[in-house]
Phi, psi and omega in degrees: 000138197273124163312160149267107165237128147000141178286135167295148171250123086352102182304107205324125183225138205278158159347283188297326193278326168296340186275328168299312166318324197290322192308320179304296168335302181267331154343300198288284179329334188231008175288335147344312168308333170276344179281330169312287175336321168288313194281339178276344186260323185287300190298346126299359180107303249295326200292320192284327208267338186278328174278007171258358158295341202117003183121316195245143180230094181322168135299007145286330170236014158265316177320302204263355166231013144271127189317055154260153124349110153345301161352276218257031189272329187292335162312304231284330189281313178279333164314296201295324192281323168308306174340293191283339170298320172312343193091002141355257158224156193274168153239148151307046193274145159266156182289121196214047176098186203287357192216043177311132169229170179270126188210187183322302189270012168293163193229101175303144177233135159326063256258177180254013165271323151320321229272273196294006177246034144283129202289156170234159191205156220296336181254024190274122177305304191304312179087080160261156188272042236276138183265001148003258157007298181283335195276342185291303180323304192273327183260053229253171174277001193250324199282315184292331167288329187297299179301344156252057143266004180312293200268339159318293165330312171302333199237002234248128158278189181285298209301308176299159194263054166217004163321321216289340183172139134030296207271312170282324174334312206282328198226009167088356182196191192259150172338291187331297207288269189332304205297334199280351181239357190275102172273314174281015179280286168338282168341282186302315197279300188282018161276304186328288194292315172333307198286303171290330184280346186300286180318317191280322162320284207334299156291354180273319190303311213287335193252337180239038184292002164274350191282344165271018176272126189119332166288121219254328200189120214240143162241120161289110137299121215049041169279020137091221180294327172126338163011288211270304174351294149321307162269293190308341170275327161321303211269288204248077186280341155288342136306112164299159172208140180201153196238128162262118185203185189279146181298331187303310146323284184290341186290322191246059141228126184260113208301147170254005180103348179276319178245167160286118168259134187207120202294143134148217175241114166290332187291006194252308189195151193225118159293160183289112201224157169290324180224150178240111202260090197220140171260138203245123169289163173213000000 
């Protein structure tokens, strides 16, 4: 028997909070555009081509040094003016009376979110850490179909096998599956991660070394290219350290001797270790 509940009332709501809602409303619709917008400013350069400006860059001189077309150069201003609404990177106008527009001497700047997609290189004083990468690794064409596969999914029965998640609906099989036939999906998906547990070493080794004391012999699970391995062997030179991860992973790495590489399944079997190390998304 279906309950009867009282009819909703919508609470008297003024002018301005529906025109803020609408504003939220095309926010939301269209926020999807930023990520693209991220992944399109990285594979041009632009965060890398603005620190060898000096931190700040005119549109003349991002124009003379990112791979456009003559074509597509008149594009460049609205990618960038979406960018800095986004929180990107900021501009500079100078002041040039009651109506300053952003133009030829205005000047792009680093955010310090900008900051972390900048490439590094062998005379950088910081040792950064550039997160590129990890942002190519998620907005990838397997990952963005999957997700507008959401309420397909939601409606979907249990029983078909493409029910299991998203990811296969949309692309017929699991990540795992794809990456092993994809090499430049693979490439890219382990530089990403690679690129985030680095960021993330940096601060474990320097700040939470106690959690490794006593340990003798640690396996990194999925533990990718070895990253997290690697800075734990660095760190901590009395730890064996070794990585478990899928033959697609392990097969296209050339060991230098600092870690163990090891073929298998963490769902299967974990070798005999003091610790076991995984990183987990949430």
């Amino acid at each position: 028997m279906v309950e009867n509940h009282p009819a909703f009332t919508m609470p008297t709501t003024s002018d301005k909070e529906l025109l803020q809602a609408h504003a939220e409303l095309w926010n939301l619709t269209f926020s999807y555009l930023k990520s693209m917008a991220l992944e399109c400013a990285i594979n041009l350069g632009v965060p890398t081509a603005i620190h060898r400006c000096g931190g700040t860059a005119s549109l003349p001189d991002l124009l003379a040094t990112l791979p456009i077309p003559e074509s597509k150069k008149s594009y460049l201003p609205r990618l960038m003016r979406f960018l800095v609404a986004s929180g990107i990177f900021t501009v500079d106008v100078p002041a040039t009376g009651e109506c300053a527009k952003v133009g030829a001497t205005s000047t792009y700047c680093l955010t310090p979110l900008s900051y972390l997609l900048v490439d590094g290189d062998d005379t950088d004083a910081h040792q950064r850490t550039s997160l590129s990468p990890f942002v190519l690794s998620q907005t990838n064409k397997y990952h963005v179909t999957a997700a507008m596969h959401f309420s397909e999914w939601f409606t979907s029965e249990e029983g078909s096998a493409s029910a299991e998640m998203p990811y296969m609906m949309a692309n017929g099989t699991n990540p795992w599956a794809i990456m092993a036939r994809d090499a430049k999906l693979n490439q890219v998906f382990n530089a990403g991660m690679a690129a985030d547990t680095q960021f993330a070493m940096n601060f474990i080794v320097s700040n939470c070394g106690e959690v490794f004391e006593g340990v003798t012999s640690i396996v990194d699970v999925a533990g990718g290219t070895g990253t997290a391995a690697r800075a734990i062997a660095k760190a901590f030179p009395h730890i064996k350290c070794s990585v478990l991860d899928l033959p697609n992973v392990i097969n296209s790495i050339s060991s230098d001797g600092t870690v163990e590489y090891i073929v298998g399944d963490m769902m299967s079997s974990i070798p005999r270790t003091d610790a076991v190390f995984l990183k987990v998304r949430h």
